[in-house]
VEXDO-452057 format. One line per field, with one value per residue (C-alpha): residue number from 1; residue in three letters; x, y, z. Coordinates in steps of 0.2 Angstrom, whole numbers, padded with zeros to 4 digits. Example, Ala and Ser with C-alpha at 12.3 -4.5 7.8 and 13.67 -1.06 7.14 Angstrom:
<rs>
resi = 1 | 2;
resn = ALA | SER;
c1 = 0062 | 0068;
c2 = -0022 | -0005;
c3 = 0039 | 0036;
</rs>
This chain:
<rs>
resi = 1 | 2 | 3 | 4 | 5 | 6 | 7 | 8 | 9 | 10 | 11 | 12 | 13 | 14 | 15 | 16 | 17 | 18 | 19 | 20 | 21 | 22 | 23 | 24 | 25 | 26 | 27 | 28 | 29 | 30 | 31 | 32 | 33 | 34 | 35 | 36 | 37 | 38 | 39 | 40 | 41 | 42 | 43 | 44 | 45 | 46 | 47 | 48 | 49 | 50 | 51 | 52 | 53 | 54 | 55 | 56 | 57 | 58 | 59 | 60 | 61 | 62 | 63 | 64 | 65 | 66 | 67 | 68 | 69 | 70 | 71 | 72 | 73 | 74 | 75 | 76 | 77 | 78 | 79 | 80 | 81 | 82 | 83 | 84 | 85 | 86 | 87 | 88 | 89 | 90 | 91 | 92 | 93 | 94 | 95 | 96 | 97 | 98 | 99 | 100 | 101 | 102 | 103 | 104 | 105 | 106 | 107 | 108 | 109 | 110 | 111 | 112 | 113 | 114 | 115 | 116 | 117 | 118 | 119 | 120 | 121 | 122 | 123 | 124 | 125 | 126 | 127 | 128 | 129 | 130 | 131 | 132 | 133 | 134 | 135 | 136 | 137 | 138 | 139 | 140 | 141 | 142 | 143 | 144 | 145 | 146 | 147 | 148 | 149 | 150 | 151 | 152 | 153 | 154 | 155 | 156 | 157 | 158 | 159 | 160 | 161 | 162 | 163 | 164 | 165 | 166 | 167 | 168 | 169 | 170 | 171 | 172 | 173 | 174 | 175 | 176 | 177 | 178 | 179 | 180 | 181 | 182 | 183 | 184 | 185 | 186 | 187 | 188 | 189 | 190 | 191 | 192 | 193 | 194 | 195 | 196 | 197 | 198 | 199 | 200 | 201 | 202 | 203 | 204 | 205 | 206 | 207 | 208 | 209 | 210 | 211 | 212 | 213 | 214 | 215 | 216 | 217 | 218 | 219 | 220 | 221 | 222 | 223 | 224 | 225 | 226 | 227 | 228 | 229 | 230 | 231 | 232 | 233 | 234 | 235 | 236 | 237 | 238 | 239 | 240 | 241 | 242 | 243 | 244 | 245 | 246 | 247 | 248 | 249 | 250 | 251 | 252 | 253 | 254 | 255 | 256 | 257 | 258 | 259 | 260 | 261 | 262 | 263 | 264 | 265 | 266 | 267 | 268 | 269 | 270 | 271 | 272 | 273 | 274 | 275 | 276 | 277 | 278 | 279 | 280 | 281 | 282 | 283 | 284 | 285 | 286 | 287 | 288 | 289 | 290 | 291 | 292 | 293 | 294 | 295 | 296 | 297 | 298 | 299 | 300 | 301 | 302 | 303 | 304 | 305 | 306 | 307 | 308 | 309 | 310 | 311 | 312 | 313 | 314 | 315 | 316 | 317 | 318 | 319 | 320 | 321 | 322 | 323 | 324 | 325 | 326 | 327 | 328 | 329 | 330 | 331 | 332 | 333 | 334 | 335 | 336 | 337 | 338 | 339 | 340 | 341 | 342 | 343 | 344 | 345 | 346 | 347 | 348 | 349 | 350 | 351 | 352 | 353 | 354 | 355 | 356 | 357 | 358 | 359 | 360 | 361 | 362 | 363 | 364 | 365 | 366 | 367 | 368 | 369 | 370 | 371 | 372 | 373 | 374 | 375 | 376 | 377 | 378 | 379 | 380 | 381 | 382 | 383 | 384 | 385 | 386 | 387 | 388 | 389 | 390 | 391 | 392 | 393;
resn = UNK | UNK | UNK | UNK | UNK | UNK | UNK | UNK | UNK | UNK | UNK | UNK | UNK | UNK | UNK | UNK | UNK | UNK | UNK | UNK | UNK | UNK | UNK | UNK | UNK | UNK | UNK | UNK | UNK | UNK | UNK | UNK | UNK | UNK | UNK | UNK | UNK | UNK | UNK | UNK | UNK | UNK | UNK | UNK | UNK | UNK | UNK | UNK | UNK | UNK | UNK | UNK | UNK | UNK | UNK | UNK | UNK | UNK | UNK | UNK | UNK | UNK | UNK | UNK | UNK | UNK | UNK | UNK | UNK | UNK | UNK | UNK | UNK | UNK | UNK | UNK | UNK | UNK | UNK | UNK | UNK | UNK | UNK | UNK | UNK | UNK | UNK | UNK | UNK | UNK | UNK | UNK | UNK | UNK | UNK | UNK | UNK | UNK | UNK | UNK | UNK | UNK | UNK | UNK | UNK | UNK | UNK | UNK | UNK | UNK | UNK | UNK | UNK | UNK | UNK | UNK | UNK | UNK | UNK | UNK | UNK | UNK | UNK | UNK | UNK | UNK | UNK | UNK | UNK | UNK | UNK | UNK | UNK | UNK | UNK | UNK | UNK | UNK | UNK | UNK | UNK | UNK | UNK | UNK | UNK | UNK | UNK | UNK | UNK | UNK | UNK | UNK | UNK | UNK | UNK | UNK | UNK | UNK | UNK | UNK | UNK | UNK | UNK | UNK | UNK | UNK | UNK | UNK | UNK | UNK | UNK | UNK | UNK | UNK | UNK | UNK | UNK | UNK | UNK | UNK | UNK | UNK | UNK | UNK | UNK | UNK | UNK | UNK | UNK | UNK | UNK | UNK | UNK | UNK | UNK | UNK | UNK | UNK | UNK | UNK | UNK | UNK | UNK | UNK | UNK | UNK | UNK | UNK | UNK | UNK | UNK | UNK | UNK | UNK | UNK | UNK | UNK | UNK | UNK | UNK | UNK | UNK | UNK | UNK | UNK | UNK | UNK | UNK | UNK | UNK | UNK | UNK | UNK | UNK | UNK | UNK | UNK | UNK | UNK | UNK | UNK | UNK | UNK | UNK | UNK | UNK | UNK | UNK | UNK | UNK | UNK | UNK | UNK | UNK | UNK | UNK | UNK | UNK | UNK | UNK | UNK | UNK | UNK | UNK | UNK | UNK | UNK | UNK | UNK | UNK | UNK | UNK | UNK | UNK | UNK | UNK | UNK | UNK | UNK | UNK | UNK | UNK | UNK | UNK | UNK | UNK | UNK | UNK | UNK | UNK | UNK | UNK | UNK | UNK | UNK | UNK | UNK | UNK | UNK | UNK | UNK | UNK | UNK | UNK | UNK | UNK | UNK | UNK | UNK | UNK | UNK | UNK | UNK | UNK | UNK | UNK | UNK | UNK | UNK | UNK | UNK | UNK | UNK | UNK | UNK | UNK | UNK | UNK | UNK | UNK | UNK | UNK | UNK | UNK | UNK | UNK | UNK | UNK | UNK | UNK | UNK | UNK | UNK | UNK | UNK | UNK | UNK | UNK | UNK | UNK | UNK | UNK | UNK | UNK | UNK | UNK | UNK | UNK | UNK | UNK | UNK | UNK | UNK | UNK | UNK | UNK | UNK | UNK | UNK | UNK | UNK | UNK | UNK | UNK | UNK | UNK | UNK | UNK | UNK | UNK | UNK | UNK | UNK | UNK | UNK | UNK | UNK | UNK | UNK | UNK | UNK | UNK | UNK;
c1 = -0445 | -0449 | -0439 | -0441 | -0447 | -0434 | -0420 | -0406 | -0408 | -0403 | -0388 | -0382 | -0388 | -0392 | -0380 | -0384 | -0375 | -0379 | -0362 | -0348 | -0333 | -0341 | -0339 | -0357 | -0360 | -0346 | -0355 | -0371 | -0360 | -0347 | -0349 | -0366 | -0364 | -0351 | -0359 | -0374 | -0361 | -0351 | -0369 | -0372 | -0356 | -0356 | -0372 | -0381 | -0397 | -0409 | -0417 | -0429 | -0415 | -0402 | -0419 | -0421 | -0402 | -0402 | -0419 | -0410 | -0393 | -0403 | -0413 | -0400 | -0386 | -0399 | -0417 | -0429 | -0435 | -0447 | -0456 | -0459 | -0469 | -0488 | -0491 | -0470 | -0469 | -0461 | -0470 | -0479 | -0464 | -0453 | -0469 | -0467 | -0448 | -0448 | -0463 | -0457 | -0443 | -0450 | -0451 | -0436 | -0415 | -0405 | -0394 | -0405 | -0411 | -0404 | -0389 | -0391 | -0408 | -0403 | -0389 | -0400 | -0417 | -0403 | -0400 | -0418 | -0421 | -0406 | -0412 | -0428 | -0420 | -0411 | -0428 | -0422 | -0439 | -0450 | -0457 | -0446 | -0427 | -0418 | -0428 | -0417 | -0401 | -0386 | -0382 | -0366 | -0361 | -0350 | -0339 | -0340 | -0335 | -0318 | -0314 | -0316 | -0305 | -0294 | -0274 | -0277 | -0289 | -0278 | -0264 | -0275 | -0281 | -0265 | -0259 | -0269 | -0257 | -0246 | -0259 | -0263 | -0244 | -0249 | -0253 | -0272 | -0271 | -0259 | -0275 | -0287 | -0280 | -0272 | -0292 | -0301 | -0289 | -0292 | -0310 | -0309 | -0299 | -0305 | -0320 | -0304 | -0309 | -0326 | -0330 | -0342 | -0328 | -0314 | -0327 | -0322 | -0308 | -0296 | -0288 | -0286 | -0266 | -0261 | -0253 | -0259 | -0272 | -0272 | -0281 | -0288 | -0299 | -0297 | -0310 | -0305 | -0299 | -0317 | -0324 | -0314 | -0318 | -0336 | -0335 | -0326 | -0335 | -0351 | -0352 | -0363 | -0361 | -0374 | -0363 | -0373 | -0362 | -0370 | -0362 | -0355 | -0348 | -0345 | -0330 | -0310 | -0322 | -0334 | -0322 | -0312 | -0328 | -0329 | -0315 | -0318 | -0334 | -0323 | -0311 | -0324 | -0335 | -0317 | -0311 | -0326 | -0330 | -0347 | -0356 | -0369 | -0366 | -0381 | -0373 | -0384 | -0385 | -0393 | -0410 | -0405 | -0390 | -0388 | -0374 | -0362 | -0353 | -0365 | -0367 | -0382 | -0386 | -0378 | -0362 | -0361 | -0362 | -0351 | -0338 | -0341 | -0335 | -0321 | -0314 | -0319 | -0308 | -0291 | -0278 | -0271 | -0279 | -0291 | -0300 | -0300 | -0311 | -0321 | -0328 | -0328 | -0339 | -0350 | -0352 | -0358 | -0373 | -0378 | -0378 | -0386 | -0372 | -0370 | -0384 | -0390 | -0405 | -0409 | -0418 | -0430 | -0422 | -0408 | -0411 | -0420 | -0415 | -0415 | -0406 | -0406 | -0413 | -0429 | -0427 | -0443 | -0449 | -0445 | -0426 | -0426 | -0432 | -0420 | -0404 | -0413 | -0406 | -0387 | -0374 | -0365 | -0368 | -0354 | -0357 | -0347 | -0343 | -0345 | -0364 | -0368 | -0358 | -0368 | -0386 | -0382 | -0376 | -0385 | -0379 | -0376 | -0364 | -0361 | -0348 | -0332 | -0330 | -0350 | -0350 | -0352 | -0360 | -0372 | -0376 | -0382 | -0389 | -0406 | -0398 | -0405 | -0389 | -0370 | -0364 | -0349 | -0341 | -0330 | -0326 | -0314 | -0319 | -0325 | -0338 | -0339 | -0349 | -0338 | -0339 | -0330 | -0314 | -0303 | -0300 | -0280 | -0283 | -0296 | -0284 | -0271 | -0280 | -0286 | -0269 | -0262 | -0272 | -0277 | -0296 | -0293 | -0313 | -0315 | -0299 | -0303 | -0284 | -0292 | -0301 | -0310 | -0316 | -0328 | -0337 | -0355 | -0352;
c2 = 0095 | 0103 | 0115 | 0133 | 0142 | 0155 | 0140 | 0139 | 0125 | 0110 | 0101 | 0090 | 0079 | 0085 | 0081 | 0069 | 0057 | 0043 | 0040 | 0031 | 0041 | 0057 | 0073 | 0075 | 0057 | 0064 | 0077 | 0066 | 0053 | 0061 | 0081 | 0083 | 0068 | 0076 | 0094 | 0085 | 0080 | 0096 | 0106 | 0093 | 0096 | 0116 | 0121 | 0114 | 0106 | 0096 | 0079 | 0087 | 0093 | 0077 | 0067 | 0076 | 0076 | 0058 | 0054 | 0067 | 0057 | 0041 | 0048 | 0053 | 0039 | 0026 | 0032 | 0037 | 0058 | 0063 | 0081 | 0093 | 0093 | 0099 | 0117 | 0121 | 0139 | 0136 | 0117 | 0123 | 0129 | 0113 | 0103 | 0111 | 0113 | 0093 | 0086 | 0069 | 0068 | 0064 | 0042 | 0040 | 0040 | 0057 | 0051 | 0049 | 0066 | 0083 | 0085 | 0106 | 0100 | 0088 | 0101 | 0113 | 0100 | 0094 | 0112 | 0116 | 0100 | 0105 | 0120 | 0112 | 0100 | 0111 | 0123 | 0136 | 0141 | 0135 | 0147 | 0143 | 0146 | 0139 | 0151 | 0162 | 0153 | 0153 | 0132 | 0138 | 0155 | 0147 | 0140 | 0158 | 0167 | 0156 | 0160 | 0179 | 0178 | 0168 | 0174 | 0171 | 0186 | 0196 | 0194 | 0198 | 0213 | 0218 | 0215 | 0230 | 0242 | 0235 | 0234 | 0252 | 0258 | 0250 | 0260 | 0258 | 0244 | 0234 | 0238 | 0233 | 0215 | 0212 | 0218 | 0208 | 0194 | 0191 | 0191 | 0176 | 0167 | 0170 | 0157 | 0144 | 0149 | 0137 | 0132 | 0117 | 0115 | 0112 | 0099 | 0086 | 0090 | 0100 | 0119 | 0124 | 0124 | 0142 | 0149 | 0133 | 0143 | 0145 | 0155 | 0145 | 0159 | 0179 | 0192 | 0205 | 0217 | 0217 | 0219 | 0234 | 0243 | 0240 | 0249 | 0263 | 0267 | 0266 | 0282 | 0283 | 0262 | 0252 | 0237 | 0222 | 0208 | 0192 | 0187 | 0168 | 0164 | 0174 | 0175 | 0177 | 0177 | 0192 | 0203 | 0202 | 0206 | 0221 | 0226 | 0224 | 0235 | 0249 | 0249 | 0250 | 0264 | 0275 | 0275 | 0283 | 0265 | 0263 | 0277 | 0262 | 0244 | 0235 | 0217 | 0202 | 0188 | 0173 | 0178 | 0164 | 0153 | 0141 | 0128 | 0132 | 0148 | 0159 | 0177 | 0184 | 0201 | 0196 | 0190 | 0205 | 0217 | 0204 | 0207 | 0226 | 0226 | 0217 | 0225 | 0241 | 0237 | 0233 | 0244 | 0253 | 0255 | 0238 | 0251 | 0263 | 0253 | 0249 | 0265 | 0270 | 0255 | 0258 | 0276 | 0270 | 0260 | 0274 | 0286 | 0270 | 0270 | 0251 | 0243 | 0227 | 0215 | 0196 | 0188 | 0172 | 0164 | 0165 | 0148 | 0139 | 0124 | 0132 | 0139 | 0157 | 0157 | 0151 | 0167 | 0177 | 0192 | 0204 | 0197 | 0199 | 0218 | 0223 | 0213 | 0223 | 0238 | 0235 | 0241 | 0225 | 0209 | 0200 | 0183 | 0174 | 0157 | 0140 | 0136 | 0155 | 0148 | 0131 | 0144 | 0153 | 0143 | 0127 | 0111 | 0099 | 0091 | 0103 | 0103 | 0114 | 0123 | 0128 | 0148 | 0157 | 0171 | 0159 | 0151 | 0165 | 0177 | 0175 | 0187 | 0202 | 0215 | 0210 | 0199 | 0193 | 0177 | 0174 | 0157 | 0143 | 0127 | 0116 | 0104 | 0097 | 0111 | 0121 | 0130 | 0142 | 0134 | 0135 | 0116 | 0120 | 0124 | 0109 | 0097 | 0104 | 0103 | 0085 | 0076 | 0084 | 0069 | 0080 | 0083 | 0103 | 0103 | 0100 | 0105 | 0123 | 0125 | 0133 | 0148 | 0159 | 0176 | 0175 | 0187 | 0188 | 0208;
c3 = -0095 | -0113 | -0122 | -0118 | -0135 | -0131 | -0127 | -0140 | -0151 | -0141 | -0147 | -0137 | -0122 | -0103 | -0092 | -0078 | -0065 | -0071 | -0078 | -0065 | -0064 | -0071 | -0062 | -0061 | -0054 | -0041 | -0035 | -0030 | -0023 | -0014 | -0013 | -0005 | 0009 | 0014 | 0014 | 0024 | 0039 | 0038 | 0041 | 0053 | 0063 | 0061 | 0071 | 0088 | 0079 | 0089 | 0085 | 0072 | 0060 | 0063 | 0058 | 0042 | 0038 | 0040 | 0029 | 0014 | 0017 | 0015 | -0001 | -0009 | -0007 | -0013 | -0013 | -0024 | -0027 | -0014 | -0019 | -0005 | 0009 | 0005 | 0010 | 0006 | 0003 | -0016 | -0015 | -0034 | -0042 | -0037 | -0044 | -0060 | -0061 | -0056 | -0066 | -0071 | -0058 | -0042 | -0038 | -0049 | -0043 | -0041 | -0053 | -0069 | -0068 | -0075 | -0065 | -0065 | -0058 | -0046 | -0038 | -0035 | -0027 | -0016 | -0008 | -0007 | 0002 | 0012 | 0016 | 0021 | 0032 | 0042 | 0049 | 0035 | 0029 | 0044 | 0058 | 0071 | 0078 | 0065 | 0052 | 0040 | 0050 | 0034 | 0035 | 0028 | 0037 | 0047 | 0033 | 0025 | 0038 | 0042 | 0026 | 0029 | 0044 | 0034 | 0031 | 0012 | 0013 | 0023 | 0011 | -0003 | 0002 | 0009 | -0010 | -0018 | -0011 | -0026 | -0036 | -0034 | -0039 | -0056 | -0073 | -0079 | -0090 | -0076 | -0064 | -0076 | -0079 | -0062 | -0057 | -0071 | -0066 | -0048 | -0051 | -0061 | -0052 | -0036 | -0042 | -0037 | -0019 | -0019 | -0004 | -0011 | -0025 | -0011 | -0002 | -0016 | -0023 | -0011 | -0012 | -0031 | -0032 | -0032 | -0049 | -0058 | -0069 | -0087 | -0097 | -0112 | -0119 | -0115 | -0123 | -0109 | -0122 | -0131 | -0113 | -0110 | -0128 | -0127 | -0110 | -0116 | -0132 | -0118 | -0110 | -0093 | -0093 | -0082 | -0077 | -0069 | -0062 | -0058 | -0043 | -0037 | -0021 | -0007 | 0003 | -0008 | -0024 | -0019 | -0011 | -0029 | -0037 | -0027 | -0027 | -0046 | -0046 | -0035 | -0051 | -0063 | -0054 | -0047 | -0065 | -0074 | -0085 | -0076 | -0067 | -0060 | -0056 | -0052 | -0042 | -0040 | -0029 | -0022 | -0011 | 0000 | 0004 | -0011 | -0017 | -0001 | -0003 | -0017 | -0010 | -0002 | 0004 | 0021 | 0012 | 0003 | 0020 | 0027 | 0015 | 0011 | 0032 | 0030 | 0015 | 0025 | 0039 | 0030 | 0033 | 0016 | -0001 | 0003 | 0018 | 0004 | -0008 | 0006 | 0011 | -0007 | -0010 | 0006 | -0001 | -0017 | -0009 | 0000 | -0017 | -0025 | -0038 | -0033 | -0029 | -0025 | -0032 | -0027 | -0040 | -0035 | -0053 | -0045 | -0036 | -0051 | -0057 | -0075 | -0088 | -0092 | -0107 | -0096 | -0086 | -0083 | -0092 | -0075 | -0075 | -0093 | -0092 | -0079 | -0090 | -0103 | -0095 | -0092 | -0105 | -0101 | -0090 | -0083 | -0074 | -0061 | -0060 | -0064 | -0060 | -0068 | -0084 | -0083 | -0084 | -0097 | -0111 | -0105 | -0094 | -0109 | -0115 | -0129 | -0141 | -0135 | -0152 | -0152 | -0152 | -0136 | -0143 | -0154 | -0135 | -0126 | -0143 | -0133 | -0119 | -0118 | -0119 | -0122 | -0110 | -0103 | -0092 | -0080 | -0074 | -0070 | -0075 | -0063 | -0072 | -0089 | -0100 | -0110 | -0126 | -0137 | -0138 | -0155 | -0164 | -0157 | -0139 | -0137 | -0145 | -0135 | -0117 | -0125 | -0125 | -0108 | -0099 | -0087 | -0080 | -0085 | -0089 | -0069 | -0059 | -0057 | -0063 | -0081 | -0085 | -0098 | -0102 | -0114 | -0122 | -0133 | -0136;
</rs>
C-alpha cells in the first residue's frame, strides 16, 4: 500500500508476522484461534455461523487471504485498504492490517452485519460484561472514596494513573499472555506534568479522549473525564469510540452506557461520578462520537479530512492504549529514541498518549532508559507490565 503524502517520512520497516517467535507472528498463530473458539463457545450459534468460524479458523492457520464476499456493505473499502494482500499468507502482510481483516471477517462470520437474528449481536459482550460484574471492578470503585480524601495534585495522578494502567485490563491481551501482574508496572516515560500546564494555561479546554477497551479501562477513563470536567480543567470532553465491536474489548456506545450504569450504581463517591457523568451527557458537556476510521486498518496520519476537522477542534487529544498508540505514530519497527512529537507533527492539535506496552512499537525513549530496559532480558516492549505518558504539546 503507498505512502500517505501526509504520512511521516517512513523510517523503518512495517511490521508483520512473518517472524517465528515475534509477538506479531503470536497474535496470528495463537491469540485469534483462540478468540475464534471462545466466540464459539459464548453464544448459541447455528450451523451457518460454526461453518464460517471453521472456514476463518482454516484460512487463517494455513490458508491464503480471501476478500469479502461481493455486495459486503464495506466490500470497496476493504478492496482498497487490502489491494495486494488478498491470495497471499496472513503472516506476510502488515500486521496492523492483518489484525484488524481478521476482526472484520470475524464479525462477518458470526451474522454481525447480515439481516438476520444474529444482526448487531456484540461477539464479545459476554466477555465484557463478566468483567463489569467482576470483584476487581467493585473494588476499584470502592477505592475512590480514598481517592476522593486526596489533595488536587494526589487526585490528578492517582486519576491520570489508573487510566493508564487500566489498558492492563485487555481482554484480547489476557487471551495470550494471562492477567497483567498487579503492581508490576513501570513508568518508563511521564510527560503528565506538561499535560497538566497545557490544560491549565487553556481556559474553556475541549478535551477529546480516544477511547480503548471497555470494561476496568473505560470506567478509569471516565472516571478520568468526571475529574477533568468537576475540576474546571475542561468545560467539554468530547470521548470517542469504536462504531462497532473491534479487537475484543474496544468500547462502543453500548459499552459506554454499560459502564456509565455501573459506575452509577456504586455506593459512595463512584455513584457520585456516575450521575455527575450522566448529567454531563444530558447538558452535552461530554459527548460522544463514533468515527468509521475508527476500525481502519490505518494509521492516523491517513485519517480523513471530517476526523481531521473535528481533532481540529480539541484543545488537547489524549489517546488510550496500545492499538491507538500503534495508529498514531505508525506500526513499524521504528527506532525507540525517534521523537514522539516529530511522529505525530502531522496531528491536527497537541496531543497526548497513554499506554502500556503490549506490542513491539515504541518510541520516545532516552539512550539510558532503552539501554536499561535492554539488558533486564525481560519482553517489557510486550508484557503490558511498562507504560508511558507521552506527550507532542
Amino acid at each position: 500500500m503507498p505512502e500517505a503524502a501526509n504520512t511521516p517520512p517512513l523510517s523503518a520497516p512495517v511490521i508483520t508476522s512473518e517472524t517465528p517467535g515475534s509477538f506479531a507472528r503470536g497474535v496470528l498463530d495463537k491469540r485469534h484461534p483462540a478468540l475464534i473458539q471462545q466466540v464459539r463457545d459464548a453464544f448459541p450459534y447455528g450451523p451457518e455461523q460454526h461453518q464460517a468460524l471453521d472456514s476463518l479458523l482454516q484460512e487463517i492457520t494455513g490458508g491464503a487471504i480471501a476478500p469479502l464476499p461481493a455486495g459486503t456493505r464495506d466490500e470497496s473499502a476493504w478492496a482498497r485498504w487490502g489491494q495486494g494482500y488478498f491470495g497471499r499468507s496472513w503472516f506476510e502482510v502488515p500486521f496492523l492490517w492483518a489484525e484488524s481483516y481478521f476482526y472484520r471477517r470475524l464479525l462477518g462470520a458470526v451474522g454481525y452485519f447480515e439481516r438476520g437474528p444474529w444482526q448487531g449481536i456484540d461477539p464479545f459482550a459476554p466477555f465484557k460484561r463478566a468483567e463489569l460484574r467482576g470483584s476487581a471492578v467493585a473494588e476499584e470503585l470502592a477505592a475512590l472514596d480514598e481517592v476522593a480524601d486526596l489533595p488536587l495534585e494526589g487526585r490528578d495522578r492517582a486519576l491520570l494513573h489508573g487510566a493508564l494502567w487500566g489498558n492492563r485490563a485487555d481482554l484480547g491481551f489476557r487471551i495470550s499472555s494471562g492477567e497483567a501482574r498487579e503492581g508490576a508496572g513501570n513508568l518508563i516515560v511521564d510527560n503528565s506534568a506538561l499535560l497538566w500546564r497545557h490544560l491549565g494555561a487553556s481556559p474553556n479546554a475541549t478535551v477529546y479522549l480516544v477511547a480503548d477497551n471497555a470494561g476496568r479501562e473505560l470506567i478509569p477513563d471516565l472516571v478520568l473525564i468526571d475529574h477533568l470536567l468537576h475540576t474546571g480543567r475542561a468545560s467539554a470532553v468530547v470521548l470517542h469510540v469504536k462504531p462497532y465491536p473491534y479487537y475484543v474489548s474496544d468500547a462502543t456506545m453500548n459499552d459506554v452506557i454499560d459502564n456509565l450504569r455501573r459506575v452509577a450504581e456504586a455506593p459512595g463517591r463512584a455513584g457520585e461520578i456516575g450521575d455527575r457523568l450522566w448529567d454531563a451527557m444530558g447538558s452535552g458537556r461530554l459527548a460522544v462520537r463514533a468515527h468509521s476510521f475508527s476500525c481502519a486498518p490505518l494509521p492516523y496520519a491517513d485519517m480523513p479530512e471530517d476526523l481531521r476537522d473535528d481533532f481540529a477542534r480539541a484543545t488537547l487529544t489524549i489517546f488510550k492504549g496500545d492499538l491507538n498508540y500503534r495508529r498514531l505514530v505508525g506500526d513499524q519497527l521504528l527506532p525507540a529514541t525517534a521523537s514522539f512529537a516529530d511522529r505525530t507533527s502531522y496531528f491536527p492539535g497537541p496531543v497526548v498518549a497513554l499506554r502500556t506496552l503490549k506490542s513491539d512499537v515504541i518510541v520516545g525513549l532516552d539512550a539510558e532508559t532503552l539501554a536499561a530496559l535492554e539488558t533486564t532480558g525481560e519482553a517489557w516492549r510486550t508484557s503490558g507490565t511498562h507504560a508511558v505518558i507521552q506527550g507532542g504539546l
